[in-house]
N, C-alpha and C positions, 0 to 999 in steps of 0.2 A: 259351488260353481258347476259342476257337473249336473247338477240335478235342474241346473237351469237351463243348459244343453240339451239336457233330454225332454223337459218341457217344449222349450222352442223347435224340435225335432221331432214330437210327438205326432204331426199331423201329415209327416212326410212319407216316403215309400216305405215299403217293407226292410228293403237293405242297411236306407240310412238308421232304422226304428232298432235295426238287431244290432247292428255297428256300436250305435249310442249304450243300448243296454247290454252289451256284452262287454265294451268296454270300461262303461258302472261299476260290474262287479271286479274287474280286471283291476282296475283302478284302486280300490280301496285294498286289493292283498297286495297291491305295487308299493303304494304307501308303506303299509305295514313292512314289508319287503327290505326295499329303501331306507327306511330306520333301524331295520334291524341290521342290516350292511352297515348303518354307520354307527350305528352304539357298538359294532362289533369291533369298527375300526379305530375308535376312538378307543376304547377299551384294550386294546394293543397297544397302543400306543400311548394311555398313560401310565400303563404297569410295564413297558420296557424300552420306552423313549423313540425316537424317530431312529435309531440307528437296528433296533429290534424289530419295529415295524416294516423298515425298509431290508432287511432280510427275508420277513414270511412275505412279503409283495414281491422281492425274485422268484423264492418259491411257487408262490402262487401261480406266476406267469406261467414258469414252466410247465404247473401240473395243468394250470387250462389248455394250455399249444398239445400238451401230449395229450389230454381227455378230445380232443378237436382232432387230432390226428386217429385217436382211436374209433368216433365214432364215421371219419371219413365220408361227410354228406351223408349219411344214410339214416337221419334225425329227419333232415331236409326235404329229403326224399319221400320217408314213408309221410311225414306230413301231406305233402303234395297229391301222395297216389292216394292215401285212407281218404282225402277230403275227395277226393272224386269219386271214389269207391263207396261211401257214406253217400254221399248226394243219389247214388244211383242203385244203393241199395242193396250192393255184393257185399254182406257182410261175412263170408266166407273167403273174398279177397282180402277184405282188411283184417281177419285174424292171421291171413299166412304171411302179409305184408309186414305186420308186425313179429311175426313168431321169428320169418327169414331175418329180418334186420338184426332182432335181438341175438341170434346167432352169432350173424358177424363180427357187431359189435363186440362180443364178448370176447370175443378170438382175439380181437384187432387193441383193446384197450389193456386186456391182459399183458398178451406180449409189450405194449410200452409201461406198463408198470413193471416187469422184466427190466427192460431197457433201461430206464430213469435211476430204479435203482442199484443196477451196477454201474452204472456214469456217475450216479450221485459226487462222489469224489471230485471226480476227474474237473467235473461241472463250476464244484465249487471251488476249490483250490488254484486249479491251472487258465480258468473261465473270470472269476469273479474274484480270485485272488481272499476269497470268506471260507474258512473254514468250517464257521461257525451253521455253517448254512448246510453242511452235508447230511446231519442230522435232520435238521427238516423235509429236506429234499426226501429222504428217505424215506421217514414217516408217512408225508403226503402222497406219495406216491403209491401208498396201497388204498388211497383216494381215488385215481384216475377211473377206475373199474365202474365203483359206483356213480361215480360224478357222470359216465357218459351213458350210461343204461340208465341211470335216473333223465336225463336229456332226452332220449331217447323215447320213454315214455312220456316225458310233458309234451313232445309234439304229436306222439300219435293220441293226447287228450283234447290238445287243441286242435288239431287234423278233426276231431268230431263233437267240435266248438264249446267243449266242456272248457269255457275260459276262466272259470272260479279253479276247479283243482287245477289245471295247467298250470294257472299265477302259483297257486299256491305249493307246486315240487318243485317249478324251475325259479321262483322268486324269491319263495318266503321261511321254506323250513328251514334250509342248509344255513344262513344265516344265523338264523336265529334259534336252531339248536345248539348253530358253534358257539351264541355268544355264552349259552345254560351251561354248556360243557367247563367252556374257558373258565366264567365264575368258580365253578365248582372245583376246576382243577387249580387255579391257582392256592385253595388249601393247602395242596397236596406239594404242589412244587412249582419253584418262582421260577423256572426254567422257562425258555423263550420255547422250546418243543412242545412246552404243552399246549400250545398251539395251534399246532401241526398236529397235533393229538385231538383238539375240539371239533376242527375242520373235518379232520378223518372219520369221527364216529360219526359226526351230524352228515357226512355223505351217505354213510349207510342205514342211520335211522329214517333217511329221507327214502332212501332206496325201496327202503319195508313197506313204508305207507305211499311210495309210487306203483310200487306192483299190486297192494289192495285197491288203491282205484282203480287203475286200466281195468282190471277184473271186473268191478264194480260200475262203471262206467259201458262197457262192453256190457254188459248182461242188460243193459236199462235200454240199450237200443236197437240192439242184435235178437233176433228172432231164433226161435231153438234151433232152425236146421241153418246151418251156414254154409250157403253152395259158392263155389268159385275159389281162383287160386292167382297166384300172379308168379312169374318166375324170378328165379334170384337175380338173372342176368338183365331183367327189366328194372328190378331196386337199383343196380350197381349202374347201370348206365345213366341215370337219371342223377346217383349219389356223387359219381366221378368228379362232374363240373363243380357241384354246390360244394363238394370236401376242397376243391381250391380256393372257391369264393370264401369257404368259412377261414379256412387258412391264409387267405390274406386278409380275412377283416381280423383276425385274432394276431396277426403279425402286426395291423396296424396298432392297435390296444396295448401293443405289451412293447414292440420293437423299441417305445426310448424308453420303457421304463430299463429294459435289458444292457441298450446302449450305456445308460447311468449306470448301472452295474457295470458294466465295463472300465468304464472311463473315469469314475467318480466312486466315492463311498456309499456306503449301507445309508448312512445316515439321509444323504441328497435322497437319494432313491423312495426312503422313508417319507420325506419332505412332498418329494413329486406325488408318490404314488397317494398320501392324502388330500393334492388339489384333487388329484384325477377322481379321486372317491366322491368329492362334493360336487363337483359338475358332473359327474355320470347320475348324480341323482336325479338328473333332467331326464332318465332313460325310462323311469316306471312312467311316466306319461307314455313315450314312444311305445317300450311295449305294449302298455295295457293297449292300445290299439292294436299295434301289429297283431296282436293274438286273435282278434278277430279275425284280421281283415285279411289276413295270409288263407285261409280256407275258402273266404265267401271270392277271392280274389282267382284262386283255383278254380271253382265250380265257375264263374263268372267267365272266364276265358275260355272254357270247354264248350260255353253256350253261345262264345263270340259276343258276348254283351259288352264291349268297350266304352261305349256311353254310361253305364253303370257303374266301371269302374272310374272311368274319369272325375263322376258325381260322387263317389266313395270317399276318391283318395282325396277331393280336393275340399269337403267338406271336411276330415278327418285332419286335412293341416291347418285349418280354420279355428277349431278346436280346441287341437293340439296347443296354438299359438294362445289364444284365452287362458288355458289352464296355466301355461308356464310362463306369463310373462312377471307375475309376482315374486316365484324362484329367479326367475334372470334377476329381477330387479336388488334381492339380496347377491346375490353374487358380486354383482359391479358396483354395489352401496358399501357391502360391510362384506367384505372379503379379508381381514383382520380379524376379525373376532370370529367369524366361520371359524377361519383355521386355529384360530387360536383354543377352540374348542378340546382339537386332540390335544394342546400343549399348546405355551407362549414358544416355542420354537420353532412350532411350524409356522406362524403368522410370516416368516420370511419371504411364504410360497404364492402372497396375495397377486402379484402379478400376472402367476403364472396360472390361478385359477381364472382371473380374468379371461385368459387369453383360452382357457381351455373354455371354457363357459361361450364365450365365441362362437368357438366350433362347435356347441352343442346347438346354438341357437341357429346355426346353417343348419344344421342337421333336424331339426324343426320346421324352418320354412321350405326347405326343398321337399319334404314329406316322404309317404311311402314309395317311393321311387323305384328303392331294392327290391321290396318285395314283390310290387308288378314285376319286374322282369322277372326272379326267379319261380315265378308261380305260373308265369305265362310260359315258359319254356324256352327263355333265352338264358338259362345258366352261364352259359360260352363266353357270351355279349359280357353280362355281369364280371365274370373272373376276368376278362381281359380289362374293365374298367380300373374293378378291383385292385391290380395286377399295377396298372402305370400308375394311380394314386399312393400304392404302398412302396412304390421303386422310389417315387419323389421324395417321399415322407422320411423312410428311411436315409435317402444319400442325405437329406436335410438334416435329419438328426445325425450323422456320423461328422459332418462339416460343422454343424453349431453348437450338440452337447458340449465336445473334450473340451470349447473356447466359452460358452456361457450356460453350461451345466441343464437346470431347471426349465429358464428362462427358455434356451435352447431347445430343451424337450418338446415345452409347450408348443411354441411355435413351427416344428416339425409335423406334431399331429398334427394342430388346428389347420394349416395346410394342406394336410392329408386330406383332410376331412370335409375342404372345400372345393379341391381338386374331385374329388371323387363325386359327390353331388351335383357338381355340373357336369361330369360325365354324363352320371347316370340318367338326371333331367333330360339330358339331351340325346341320349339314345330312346328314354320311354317315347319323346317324342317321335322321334323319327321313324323308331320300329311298329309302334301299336299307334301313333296320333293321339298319344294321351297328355293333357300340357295340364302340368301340377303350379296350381300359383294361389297361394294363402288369400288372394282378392277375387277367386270366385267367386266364391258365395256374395261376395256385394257385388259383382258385375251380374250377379243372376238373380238380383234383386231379391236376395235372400235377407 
């Protein structure tokens, strides 16, 4: 399918021609990516049942909200600044742009690895009422470190449109060295930490071969002498907004898996957090775009090209909607047997992947939405959107988990997640005049 995209696109501008081919390669490590998330997740969950599964998925939450805390916007950031910096050829700014972030970052991710695991307890016992979870909690938490400097560099790879390695540290290792690990340790011991043991080492074997690219990557495009600098106070200002924006899309993502934990068993939790795995599969489509089109969407706006982006983005949901409308179609066909895949126990959760599957598929027609604003330099705009989408989503989930559990979950996000895209629709509009609708391309007789 893809390669019939790029055919039928092959005669068109320069943007849409890099768009299509960046996303090509984007695509097939997303794939690969995607499966390895869920042979990972499947594989939890038939060696420790939906009540084991849905322990490392509180876990997990946790360690993403604190790896997203620790890198505080400033992933988003250097992304933003290195692709204008690249475009213009200071590649002396984009080593110190990166070299400053990495700093930060380290400082910032360390210290909640600190934090995580002396709360560990606290978290689990007096929070989750799971004991059994303290251990992991712990474990994963000498995870956060690398998880966000590995972040860290897949955007400053795709900030200078290397969008094969980018897919391939932010998409496809961490999984799928957790799944080599997990095999390998379940030998050794049927403990549900070991886990939290696969996750931990596959952050940092990712981490190794994230820092030999950038290196790698940087020397293929950067000339010997690198002139320019940028200050830290210019990262931090630009990181501030996008570290709320990130913090509420990561509140969105996780806040009912956490409410379920709250209010509900390991088990439900285990139950949700595998619909949520199979409808996010709908996401290596979205990224593999986004990973383009977050850089060309940057240099595009510095040049005041707004027609360009408008042609971008509205092609790109055109796409986007061909590629997945085969996965929707299994989701709302055979949503039974999907789940049924981790376990005959999970098949309980088919409604609820429905309804998540919904919200993926708004989340497709509205398009790249996000990321024109955050690339154009409305952060603010964005987080405040952000911001009332995640207040509804959450009081929804505190009012409908504790009374219909799952069901309740789902339809929290999916909510969220529709709230939020008409926001955002309607601000790119009115801020930049850019109007995103999957029937361009045939009203432009494409």
């Amino acid at each position: 399918m893809i390669k019939r995209i790029k055919v039928h696109y092959s005669g068109q501008d320069y943007h849409i021609r890099e768009m299509v081919s960046g996303a090509s390669v984007s695509f097939g490590f997303r794939i690969l990516g995607a499966v390895g998330q869920f042979f990972f997740s499947v594989l939890i969950a038939r060696l420790f049942g939906a009540d084991g599964f849905g322990v490392y998925a509180l876990a997990l939450a946790i360690i993403v909200v604190s790896s997203t805390v620790g890198r505080w916007g400033l992933d988003q950031s250097v992304l933003k600044h290195i692709a204008v910096f690249a475009d213009q050829g200071e590649w002396g700014a984009v080593k110190a742009s990166f070299s400053k972030a990495f700093l930060m970052v380290s400082i910032l991710s360390l210290v909640m690895t600190i934090v995580i695991f002396l709360l560990a307890e606290w978290v689990s016992t007096v929070l989750f009422n799971e004991p059994g979870l303290t251990d992991l909690l712990q474990i994963m938490a000498f995870g956060i470190f690398p998880f966000a400097i590995l972040n860290l560099i897949a955007e400053s790879l795709r900030a200078l449109k290397k969008v094969g390695v980018y897919t391939l540290v932010q998409g496809l290792l961490v999984p799928v060295v957790s799944a080599l690990f997990l095999m390998g340790g379940v030998f050794v011991s049927s403990s549900v930490n070991t886990v939290a043991y696969a996750y931990m080492l596959a952050c940092y074997v990712t981490l190794v071969a994230a820092f030999l690219l950038w290196r790698r990557a940087l020397n293929q495009v950067a000339g010997r002498e690198m002139k320019g600098t940028v200050r830290s106070i210019v990262l931090l200002n630009t990181a501030a907004p996008m570290a709320w924006v990130a913090l509420v899309g990561i509140a969105m993502s996780f806040s009912e898996t956490i409410l379920l934990g709250i209010f509900h068993s390991s088990s439900e939790v285990g139950v949700y957090a595998a619909a949520l795995r199979l409808a996010l599969l709908i996401n290596f489509v979205i990224i593999a775009f986004n990973s383009i089109l977050a850089p060309k969407f940057a240099a595009l706006y510095k040049q005041n090209a707004l027609s360009e982006i408008t042609r971008l983005a509205n092609s790109s949901v055109w796409m986007m909607s061909v590629l997945t409308l085969p996965i929707f179609g299994l989701f709302f066909i055979f949503p039974e047997y999907l789940l049924s895949l981790f376990s005959p126990d999970f098949a309980m959760a088919s409604t609820a992947l429905m309804i998540l599957a919904f919200g993926q598929l708004i989340n497709i027609i509205a398009g790249p939405v996000g990321i024109i604003l955050l690339m154009s330099g409305h952060e603010t705009l964005m987080r405040k959107n952000a911001l009332i989408a995640a207040l509804i989503s959450f009081s929804l989930g505190v009012v409908f988990i504790p009374v219909y559990g799952v069901i309740g979950a789902a339809c929290a996000a999916t909510t969220g997640m529709i709230i939020l895209n008409g926001l955002l629709s309607w601000s790119v509009g009115k801020k930049l005049g850019v109007i995103v609708t999957f029937m361009r391309p045939f009203l432009d007789g494409r």
